[in-house]
C-alpha distance (Angstrom), angle and dihedral (degrees) to the residues before:
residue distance angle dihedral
X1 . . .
X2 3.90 . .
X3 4.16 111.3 .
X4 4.38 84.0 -112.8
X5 3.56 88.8 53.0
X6 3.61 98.4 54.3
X7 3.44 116.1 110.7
X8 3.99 119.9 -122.2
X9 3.29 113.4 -95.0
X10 3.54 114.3 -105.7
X11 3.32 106.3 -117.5
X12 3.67 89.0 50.9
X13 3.75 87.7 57.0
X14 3.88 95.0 54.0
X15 3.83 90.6 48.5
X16 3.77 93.2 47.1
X17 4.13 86.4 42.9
X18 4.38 87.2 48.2
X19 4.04 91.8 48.3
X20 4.04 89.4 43.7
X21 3.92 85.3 60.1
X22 3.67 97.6 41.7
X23 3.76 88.7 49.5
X24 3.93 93.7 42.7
X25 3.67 96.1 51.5
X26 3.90 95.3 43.3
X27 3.37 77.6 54.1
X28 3.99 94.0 54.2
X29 3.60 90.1 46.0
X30 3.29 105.1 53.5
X31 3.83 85.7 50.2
X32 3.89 94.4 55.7
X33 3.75 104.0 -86.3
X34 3.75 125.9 131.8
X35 3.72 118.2 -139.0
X36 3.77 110.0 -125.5
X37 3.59 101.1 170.9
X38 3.93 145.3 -21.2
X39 3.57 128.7 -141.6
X40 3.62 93.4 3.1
X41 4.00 104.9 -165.6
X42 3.78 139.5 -166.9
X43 3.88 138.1 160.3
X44 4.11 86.0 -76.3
X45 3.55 106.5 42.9
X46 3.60 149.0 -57.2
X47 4.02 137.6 -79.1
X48 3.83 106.5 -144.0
X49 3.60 92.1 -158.5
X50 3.78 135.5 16.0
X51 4.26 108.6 -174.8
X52 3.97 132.0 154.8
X53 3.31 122.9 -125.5
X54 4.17 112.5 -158.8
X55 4.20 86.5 -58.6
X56 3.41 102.8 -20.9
X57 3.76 132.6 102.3
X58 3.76 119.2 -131.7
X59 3.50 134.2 -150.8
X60 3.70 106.8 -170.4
X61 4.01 109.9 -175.4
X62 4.19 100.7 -162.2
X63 4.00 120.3 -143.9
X64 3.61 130.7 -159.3
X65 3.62 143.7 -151.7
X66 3.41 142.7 154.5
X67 3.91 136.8 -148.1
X68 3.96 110.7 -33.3
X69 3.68 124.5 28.1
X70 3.87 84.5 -134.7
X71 3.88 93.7 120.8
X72 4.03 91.1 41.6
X73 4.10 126.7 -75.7
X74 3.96 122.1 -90.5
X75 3.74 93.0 -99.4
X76 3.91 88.8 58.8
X77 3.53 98.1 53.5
X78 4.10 90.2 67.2
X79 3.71 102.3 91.4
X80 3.21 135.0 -168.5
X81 3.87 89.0 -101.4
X82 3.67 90.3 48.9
X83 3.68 89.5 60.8
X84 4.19 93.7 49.9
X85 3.74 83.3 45.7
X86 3.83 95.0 53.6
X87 4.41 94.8 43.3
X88 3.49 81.7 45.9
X89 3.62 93.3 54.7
X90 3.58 92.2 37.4
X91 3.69 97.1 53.1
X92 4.25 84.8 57.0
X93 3.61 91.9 59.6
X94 3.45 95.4 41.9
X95 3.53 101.5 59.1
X96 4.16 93.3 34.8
X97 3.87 79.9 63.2
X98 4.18 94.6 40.0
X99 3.60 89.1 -126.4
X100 4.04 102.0 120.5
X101 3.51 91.2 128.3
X102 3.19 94.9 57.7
X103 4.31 123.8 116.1
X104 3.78 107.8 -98.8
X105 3.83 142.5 -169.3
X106 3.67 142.9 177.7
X107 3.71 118.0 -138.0
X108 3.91 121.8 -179.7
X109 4.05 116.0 -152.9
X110 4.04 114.1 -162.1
X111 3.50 116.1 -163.7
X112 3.94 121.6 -173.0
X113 3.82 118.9 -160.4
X114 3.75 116.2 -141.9
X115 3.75 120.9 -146.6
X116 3.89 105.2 -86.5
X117 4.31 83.2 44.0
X118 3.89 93.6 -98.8
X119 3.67 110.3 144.0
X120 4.17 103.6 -99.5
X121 3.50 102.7 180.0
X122 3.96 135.5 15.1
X123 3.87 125.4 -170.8
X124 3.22 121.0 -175.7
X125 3.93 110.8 -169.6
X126 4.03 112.9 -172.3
X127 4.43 111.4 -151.9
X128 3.57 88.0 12.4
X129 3.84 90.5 170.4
């Protein structure tokens, strides 16, 4: 396979994924948001972040990229089966907590990696899906 082929290696991936959701929710809380949880799992799947905003209970699903766009951005790697997987998720944790009544939303954060790791780019994207 061609060196820009390769895939990252996965370690790499899970440390770019774990500095994504640090940056994301500093990001959140220096924008008012509490922190409930992070990576939030069950049998199904897992909620990267779990934050309220004033009342209402955010799901924030966190994206990552870095340098080029030249594989896709952050924002197009949520799909639309992403999204299912993430109410789906969502829908466990609210009823193992009896709060299905409860006002939701679905935020996306997109962070983008520059070359010496800084954080280049972050979009925050409020009812996402």
């Amino acid at each position: 396979m061609p060196p820009s082929r390769r895939p990252a290696h996965p370690d790499r991936r899970r440390a770019t994924g774990r500095a994504a959701e640090e940056a994301a929710a500093r990001y959140l809380g220096e924008n008012g948001f509490r922190i409930l949880e992070r990576n939030w799992r069950c049998r199904t799947g897992e909620l990267d972040l779990i934050a309220l905003d004033g009342e209402t209970l955010v799901f924030v699903e966190v994206r990552s990229r870095r340098g080029s766009a030249r594989f896709g951005t952050a924002i197009e790697a949520i799909t639309p089966r992403k999204c299912a997987q993430v109410r789906s998720v969502a829908h466990i944790y609210l009823s193992t907590r009896n709060q299905l009544l409860r006002q939701v939303r679905f935020d996306v954060v997109a962070v983008t990696f520059g070359p010496s790791s800084e954080v280049a780019e972050l979009k925050h994207i409020p009812g996402a899906f």
